[in-house]
C-alpha positions in Angstrom: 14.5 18.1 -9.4 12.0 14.9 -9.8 10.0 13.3 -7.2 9.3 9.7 -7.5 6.0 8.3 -8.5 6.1 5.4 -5.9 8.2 5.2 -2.9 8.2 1.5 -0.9 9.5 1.1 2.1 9.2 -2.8 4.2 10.6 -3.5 7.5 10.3 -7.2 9.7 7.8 -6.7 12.7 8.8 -8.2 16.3 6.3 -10.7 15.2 7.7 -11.9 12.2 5.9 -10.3 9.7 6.9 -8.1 6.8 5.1 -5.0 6.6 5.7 -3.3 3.6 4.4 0.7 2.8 3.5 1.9 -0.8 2.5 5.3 -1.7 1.9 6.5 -5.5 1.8 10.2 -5.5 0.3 9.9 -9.1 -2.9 11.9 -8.9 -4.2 9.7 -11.7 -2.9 7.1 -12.3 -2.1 3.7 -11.0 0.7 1.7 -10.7 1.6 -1.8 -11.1 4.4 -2.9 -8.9 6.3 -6.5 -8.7 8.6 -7.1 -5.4 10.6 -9.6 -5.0 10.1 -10.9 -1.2 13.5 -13.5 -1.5 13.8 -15.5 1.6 10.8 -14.4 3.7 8.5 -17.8 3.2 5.3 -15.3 3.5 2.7 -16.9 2.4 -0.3 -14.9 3.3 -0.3 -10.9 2.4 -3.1 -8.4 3.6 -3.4 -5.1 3.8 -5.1 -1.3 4.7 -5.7 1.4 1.6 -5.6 5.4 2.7 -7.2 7.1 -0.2 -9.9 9.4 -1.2 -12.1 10.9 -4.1 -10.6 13.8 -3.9 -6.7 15.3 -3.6 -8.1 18.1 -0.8 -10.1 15.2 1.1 -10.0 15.5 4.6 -11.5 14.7 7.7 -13.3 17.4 10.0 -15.9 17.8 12.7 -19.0 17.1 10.1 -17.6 14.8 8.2 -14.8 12.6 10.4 -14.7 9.7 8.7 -14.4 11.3 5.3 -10.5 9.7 4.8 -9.7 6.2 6.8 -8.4 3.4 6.2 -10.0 0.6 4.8 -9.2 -2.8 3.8 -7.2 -3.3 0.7 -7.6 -6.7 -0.9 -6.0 -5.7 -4.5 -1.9 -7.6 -3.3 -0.8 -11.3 -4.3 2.3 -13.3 -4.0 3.5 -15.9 -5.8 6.8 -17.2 -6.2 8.6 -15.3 -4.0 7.1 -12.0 -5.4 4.1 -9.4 -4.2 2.6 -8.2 -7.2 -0.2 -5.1 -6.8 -2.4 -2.5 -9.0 -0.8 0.6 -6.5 -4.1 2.8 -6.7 -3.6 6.6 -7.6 -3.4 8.9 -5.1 -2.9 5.8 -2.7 -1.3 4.6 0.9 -1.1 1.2 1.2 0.2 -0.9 4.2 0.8 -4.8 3.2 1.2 -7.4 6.4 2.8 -10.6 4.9 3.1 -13.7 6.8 
């Protein structure tokens, strides 16, 4: 049994915006990944990265900050399509608008 490499998940917010959820379980590598955003006039995507140096990196009592989010700038559409570089290792959260 395989697992996939990149699982993507998007749902519309009560606001109107499409928030869209990449992970790439890659421990090495990253992954480019094309979506087509058909009939969603977005125009404007941004978005949060949850990743670290390290596969065992967490957070604890010394070091809480160690894993957070931070802002992830690496997303463009164009056309209709959200195009990205999905980082190894990598959670990131898109807002389009």
């Amino acid at each position: 049994m395989s697992v996939p490499g990149i699982s993507v998940s998007a749902a519309r917010t009560a606001t109107g915006e499409i928030a869209v959820a990449l992970v790439n379980l890659d421990p090495h590598k990253a992954t480019p990944v094309t979506l087509a955003i058909a009939g969603a006039n977005a125009r404007t995507v941004k978005g949060e990265i949850l990743t670290a140096t390290a596969l065992d990196a967490r957070n604890t009592f010394e070091s809480p900050d160690a894993v957070k989010p931070t802002p992830f700038a690496g997303a463009a559409l164009k056309d209709s399509k959200l195009s990205l570089s999905l980082p190894a290792k990598s959670v990131v959260v898109l807002s389009l608008k």
